[in-house]
C-alpha positions in Angstrom: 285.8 -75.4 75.8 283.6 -78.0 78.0 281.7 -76.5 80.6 281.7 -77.7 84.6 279.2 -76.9 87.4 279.5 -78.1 91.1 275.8 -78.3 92.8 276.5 -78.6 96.6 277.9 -76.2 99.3 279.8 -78.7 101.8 283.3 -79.7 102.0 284.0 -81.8 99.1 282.4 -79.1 96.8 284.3 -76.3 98.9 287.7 -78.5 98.1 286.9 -79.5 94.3 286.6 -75.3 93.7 290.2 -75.2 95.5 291.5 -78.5 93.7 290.1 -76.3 90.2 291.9 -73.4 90.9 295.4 -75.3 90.3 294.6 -78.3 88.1 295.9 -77.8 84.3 292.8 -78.4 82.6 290.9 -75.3 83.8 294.2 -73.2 83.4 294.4 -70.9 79.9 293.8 -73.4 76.8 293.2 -76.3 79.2 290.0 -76.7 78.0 287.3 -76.7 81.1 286.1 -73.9 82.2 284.4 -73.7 85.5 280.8 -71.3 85.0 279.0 -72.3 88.2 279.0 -73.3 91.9 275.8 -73.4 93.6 274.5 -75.0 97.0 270.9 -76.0 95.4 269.8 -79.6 96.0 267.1 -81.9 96.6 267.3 -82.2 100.6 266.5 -78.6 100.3 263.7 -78.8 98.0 265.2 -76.3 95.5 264.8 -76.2 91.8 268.2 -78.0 89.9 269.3 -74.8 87.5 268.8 -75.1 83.5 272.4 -76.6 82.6 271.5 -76.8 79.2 270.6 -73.2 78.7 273.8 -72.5 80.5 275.9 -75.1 78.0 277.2 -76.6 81.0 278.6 -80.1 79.9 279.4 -81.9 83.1 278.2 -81.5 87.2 279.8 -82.5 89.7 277.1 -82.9 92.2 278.4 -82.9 96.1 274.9 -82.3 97.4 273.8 -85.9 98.6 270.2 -85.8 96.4 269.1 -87.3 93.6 272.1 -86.7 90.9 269.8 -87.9 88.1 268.2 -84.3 88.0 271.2 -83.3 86.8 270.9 -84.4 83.4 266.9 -84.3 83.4 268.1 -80.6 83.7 270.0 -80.6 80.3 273.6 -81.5 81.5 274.9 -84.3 79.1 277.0 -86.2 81.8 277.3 -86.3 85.5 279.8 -87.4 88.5 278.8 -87.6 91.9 281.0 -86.7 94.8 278.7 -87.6 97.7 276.8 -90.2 99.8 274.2 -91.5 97.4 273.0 -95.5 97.7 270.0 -96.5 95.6 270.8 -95.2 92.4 272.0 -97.0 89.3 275.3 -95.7 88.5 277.0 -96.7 84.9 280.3 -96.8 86.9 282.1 -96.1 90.2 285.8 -94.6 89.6 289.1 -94.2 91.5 291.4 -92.1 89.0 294.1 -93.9 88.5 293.1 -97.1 89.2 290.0 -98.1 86.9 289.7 -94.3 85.0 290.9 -96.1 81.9 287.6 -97.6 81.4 285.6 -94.4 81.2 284.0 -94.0 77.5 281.4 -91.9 76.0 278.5 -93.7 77.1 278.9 -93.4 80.7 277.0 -90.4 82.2 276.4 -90.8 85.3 279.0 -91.9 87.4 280.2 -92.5 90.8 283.7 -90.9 92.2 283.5 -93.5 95.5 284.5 -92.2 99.1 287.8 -90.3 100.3 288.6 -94.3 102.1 288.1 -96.0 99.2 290.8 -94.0 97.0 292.9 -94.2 100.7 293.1 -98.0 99.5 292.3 -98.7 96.0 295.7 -97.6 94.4 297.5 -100.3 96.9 295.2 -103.0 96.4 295.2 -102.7 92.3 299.5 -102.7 92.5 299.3 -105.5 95.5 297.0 -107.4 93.2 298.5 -107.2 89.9 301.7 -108.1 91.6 301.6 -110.9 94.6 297.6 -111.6 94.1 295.3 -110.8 96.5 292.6 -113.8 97.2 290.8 -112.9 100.0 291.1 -109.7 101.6 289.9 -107.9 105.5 289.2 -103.9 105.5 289.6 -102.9 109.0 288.9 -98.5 109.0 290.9 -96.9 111.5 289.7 -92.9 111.8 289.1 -90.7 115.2 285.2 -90.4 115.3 285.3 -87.1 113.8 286.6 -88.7 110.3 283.3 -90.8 109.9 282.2 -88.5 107.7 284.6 -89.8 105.2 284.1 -93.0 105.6 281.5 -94.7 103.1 278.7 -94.5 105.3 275.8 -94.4 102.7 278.2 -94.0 99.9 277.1 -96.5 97.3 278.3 -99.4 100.2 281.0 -100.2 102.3 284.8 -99.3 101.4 284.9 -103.1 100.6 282.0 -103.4 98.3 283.0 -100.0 96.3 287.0 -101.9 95.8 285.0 -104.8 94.7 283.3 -102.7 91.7 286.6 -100.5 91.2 288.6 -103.6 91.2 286.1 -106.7 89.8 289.0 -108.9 89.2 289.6 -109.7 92.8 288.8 -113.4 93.6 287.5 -114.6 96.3 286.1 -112.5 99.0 286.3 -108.9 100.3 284.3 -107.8 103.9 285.2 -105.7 106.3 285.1 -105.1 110.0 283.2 -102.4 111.5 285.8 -98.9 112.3 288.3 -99.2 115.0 288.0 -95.8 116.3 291.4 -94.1 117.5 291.7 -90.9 119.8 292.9 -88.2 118.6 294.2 -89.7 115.4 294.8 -87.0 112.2 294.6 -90.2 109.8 291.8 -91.9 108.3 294.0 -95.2 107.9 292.7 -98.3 106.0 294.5 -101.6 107.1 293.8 -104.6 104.9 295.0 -108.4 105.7 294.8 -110.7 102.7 296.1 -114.0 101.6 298.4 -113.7 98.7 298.6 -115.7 95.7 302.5 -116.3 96.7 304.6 -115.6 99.5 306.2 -112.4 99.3 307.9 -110.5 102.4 308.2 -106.9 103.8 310.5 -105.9 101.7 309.2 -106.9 98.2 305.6 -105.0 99.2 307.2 -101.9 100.2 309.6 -101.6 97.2 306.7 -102.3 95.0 304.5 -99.3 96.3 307.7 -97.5 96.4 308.1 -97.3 92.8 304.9 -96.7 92.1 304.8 -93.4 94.3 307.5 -92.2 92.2 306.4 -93.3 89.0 302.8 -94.0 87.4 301.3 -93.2 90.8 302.9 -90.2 91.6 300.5 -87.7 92.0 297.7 -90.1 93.9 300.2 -92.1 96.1 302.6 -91.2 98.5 305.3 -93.4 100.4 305.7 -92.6 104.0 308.7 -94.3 105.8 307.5 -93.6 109.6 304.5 -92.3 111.1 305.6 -88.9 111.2 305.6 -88.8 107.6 302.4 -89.9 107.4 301.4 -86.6 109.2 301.1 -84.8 105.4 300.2 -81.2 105.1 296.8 -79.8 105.3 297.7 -78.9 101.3 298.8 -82.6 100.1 296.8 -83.7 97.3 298.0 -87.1 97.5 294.8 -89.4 97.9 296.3 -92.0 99.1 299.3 -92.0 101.9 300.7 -95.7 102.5 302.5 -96.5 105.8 305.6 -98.7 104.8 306.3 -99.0 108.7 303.1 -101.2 109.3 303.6 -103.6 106.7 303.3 -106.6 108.2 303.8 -110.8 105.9 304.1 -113.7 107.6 304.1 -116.2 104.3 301.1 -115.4 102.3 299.8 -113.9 104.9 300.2 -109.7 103.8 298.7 -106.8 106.1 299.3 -103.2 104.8 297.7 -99.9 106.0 297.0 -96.5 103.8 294.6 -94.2 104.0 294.5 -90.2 103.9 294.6 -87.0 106.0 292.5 -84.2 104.2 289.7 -84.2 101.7 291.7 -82.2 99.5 293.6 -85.3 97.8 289.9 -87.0 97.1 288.9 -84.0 95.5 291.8 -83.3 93.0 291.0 -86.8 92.4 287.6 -86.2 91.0 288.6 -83.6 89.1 290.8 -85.7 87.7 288.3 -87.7 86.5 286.1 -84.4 85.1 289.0 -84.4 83.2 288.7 -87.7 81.3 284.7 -87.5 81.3 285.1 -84.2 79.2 287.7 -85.7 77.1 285.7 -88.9 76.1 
């Protein structure tokens, strides 16, 4: 039985305890075991507790401070759910999209922003399958949803896709938030040049499948705008609007993105998962 803690009191760590609650591997004979939640950190000043006289295995830190303390305090690997630039991480994940590459030497890692799983899962299918060559990230959000944007997150949504996704030529940037009234999305809308032409419908169809097959528990397909409006309890990260697909040639613009922080956080759990397993 590998152990988890979660150091950090705000919404992702709130969200991560919910996302526990239901995910498999902390159920009977799953094989994690939650033992502690705790709001310590370093913006506070407070100690880090003893995770090796605890046995805890893994933290997931959600704090914002210095998630090397972490393992100076005896855990043996760490992922970090929050804003936290200027630290060498061995790796920055989006489950389901570059998980795979997680092995035993990695220990402290990086579980990106809610905006950049809004996007990655699209990208990596869009990529593998037309090409994407040079690429635009436009973030739509209401101002409230800044939050959740990578603001101090290990970079820009662009720059985190770039080190989830290293095999995209050519160059990734992105424009500074468009910010929409009273908008319950955090949308991501990314133009790119494909490596072929493609059209509406072949873009669609290919997200499609996915949603209903390998990606079916990260992405969902929404026809219209209204079903884009998911439930506060949808732990889908990533929630592609078919209706704004827009190609003229090679010219491709989709948009996904995400509505709560609850899909982001079964995400990272996710990756507890594979950390403990490796």
């Amino acid at each position: 039985m590998r152990r988890i803690a979660i150091d950090g009191c705000g919404r992702t760590a709130r969200d991560a305890r919910a996302a526990i609650c239901t995910h498999p591997a902390f159920c009977a004979n799953g094989g994690l075991e939650l033992v502690s939640v705790t709001a310590r950190g370093d913006a506070a000043g407070e100690a880090t507790p003893a995770w090796g006289k605890h046995g805890v295995d893994i933290v997931l830190d959600c704090s914002g401070g210095d998630p090397r303390r972490h393992l100076a305090a005896g855990a043996t690997k760490v992922l970090c759910g929050a804003p936290a630039s200027g630290f060498a991480f061995d790796g920055m994940v989006v489950f389901g999209v570059n998980h795979m590459r997680i092995d035993g030497s990695h220990r402290l890692l990086h579980g990106a922003c809610s905006a950049t799983h809004g996007i990655a899962p699209v990208a990596r299918l869009l990529h593998y399958a037309v090409g994407i060559e040079h690429a635009v990230i436009t973030p739509m959000h209401d101002v409230q949803h800044c939050a959740g944007i990578a603001c101090g997150c290990a970079g820009s949504v662009a720059a985190q896709l770039q080190q989830v996704l290293p095999r995209l030529p050519g160059t990734l940037d992105e424009t500074p938030p468009v910010h929409v009234p009273d908008c319950d999305l955090v949308l991501l809308g990314m133009v790119f040049a494909a490596g072929r032409e493609t059209s509406v419908e072949e873009v669609n169809a290919l997200i499609q499948c996915a949603s209903f097959g390998a990606y079916d528990d990260l992405l969902r397909y929404c026809d219209g705008p209204v079903a884009g409006r998911s439930g506060a309890a949808d732990l889908h990260s990533c929630l592609f609007q078919a209706a704004l697909t827009q190609v003229s040639g090679r010219i491709v613009k989709v948009c996904a993105g995400y509505r709560s922080e609850l899909g982001y956080a079964r995400r990272l759990v996710d990756t507890l998962e594979v950390m403990a397993r490796v």
